[in-house]
C-alpha positions in Angstrom: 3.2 83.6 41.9 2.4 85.4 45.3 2.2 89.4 43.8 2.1 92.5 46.1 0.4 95.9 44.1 -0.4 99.2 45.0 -0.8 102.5 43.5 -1.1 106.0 44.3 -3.9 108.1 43.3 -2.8 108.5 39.6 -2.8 104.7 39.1 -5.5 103.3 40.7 -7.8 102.9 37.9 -5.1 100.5 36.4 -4.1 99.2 39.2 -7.7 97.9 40.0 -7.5 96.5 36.3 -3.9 94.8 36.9 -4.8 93.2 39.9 -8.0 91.7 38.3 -5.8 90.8 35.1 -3.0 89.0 37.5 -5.8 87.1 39.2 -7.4 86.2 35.9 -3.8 84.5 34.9 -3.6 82.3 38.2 -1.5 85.2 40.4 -1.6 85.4 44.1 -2.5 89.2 44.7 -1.8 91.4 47.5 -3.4 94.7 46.9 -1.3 97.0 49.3 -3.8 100.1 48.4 -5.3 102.5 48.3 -8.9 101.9 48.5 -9.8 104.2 46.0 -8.6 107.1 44.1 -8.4 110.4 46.8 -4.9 111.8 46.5 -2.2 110.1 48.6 1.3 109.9 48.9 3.2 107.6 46.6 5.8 106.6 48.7 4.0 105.1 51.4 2.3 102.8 49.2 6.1 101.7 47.5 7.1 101.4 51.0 4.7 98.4 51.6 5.1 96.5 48.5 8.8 96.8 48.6 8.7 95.5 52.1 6.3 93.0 50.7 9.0 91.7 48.7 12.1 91.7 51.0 10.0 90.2 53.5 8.9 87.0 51.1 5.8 88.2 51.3 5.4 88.1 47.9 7.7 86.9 44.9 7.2 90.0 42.9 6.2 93.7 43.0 4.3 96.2 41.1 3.6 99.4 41.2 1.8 102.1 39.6 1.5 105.4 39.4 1.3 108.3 37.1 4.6 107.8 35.5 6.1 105.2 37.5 9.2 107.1 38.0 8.5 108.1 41.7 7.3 104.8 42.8 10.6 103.2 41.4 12.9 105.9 43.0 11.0 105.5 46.3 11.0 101.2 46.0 14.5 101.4 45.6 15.4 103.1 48.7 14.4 99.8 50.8 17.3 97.8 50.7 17.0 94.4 48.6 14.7 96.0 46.3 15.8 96.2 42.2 12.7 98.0 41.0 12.4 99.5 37.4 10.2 101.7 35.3 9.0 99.9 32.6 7.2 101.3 29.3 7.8 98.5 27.1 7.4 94.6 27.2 11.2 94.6 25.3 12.6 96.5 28.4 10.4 94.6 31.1 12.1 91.1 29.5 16.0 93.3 30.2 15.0 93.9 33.7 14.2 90.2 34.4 17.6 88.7 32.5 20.4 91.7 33.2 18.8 93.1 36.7 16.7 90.5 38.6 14.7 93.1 38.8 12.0 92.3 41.9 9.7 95.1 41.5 8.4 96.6 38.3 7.0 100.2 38.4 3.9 101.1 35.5 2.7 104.5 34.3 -0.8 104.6 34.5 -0.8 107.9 32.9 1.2 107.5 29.7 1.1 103.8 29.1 -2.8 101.9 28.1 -3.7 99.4 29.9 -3.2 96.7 27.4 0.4 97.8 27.0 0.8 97.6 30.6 -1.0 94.2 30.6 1.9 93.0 28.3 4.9 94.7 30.0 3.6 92.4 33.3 3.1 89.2 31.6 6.7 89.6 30.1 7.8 90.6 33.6 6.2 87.7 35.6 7.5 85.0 32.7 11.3 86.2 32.1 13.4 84.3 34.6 17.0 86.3 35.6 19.7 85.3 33.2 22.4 84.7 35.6 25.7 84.3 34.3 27.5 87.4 34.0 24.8 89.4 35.1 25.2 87.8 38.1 28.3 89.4 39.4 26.6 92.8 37.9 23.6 92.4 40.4 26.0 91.5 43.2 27.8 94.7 42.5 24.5 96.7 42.5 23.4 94.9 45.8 26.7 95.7 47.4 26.2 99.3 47.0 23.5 99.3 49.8 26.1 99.0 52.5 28.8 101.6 51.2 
């Protein structure tokens, strides 16, 4: 699977370490930034991995920062993009099946790496249950244009 990743500041160490880990498992990976770990601006980094997505750049999206709330508020302002912050491999298999979701967001400061590790590998293998979900994401999709 072709993967777009980026962090801010507060995620690079994992980031660096979930980019090597996606690799390891056979992932395409687009590493979106930064080059190391001076303080920058989140959204600018959420900006090009959710762009990486819509584009079909890549398949899938992850970001990381310290909590992963900002990143997934800032991915989801680029239309097309269903990001969610994830802090469990339970909820990361409920954003593939009920929300399609295209972009997970990780915290590098409150969730280990190992836990992250999980939460992706749950994310990249949980295909989008369809069925009435379906008509859910529709609904959610729709909202971009009101």
């Amino acid at each position: 699977m072709k993967i777009s990743i980026a962090s801010d500041h507060a995620g690079f160490d994992q980031k660096q370490q979930l980019a090597a880990f996606l690799r390891e498992q056979g992932h395409e990976v687009f590493d979106r930034g930064p080059e190391n770990d001076d303080r920058v601006d989140y959204p600018d980094y959420a900006e090009l991995v959710a762009h990486d997505v819509v584009d079909g750049v890549a398949e899938r999206g992850v970001l990381v920062c310290g909590t992963g709330i900002g990143m997934a508020i800032a991915a989801n302002k680029v239309d097309g993009i269903r990001a969610a912050n994830i802090v469990s491999p339970a909820f990361a298999a409920l954003c593939r099946e009920h929300n399609d979701a295209n972009v997970i967001t990780l915290s590098g400061r409150f969730v280990d790496l190992s836990a992250n590790k999980e939460i992706l590998k749950t994310f990249l293998s949980t295909d989008f249950g369809g069925g009435r979900h379906a008509g859910r994401v529709e609904k959610i999709m729709a909202l971009e244009s009101k």
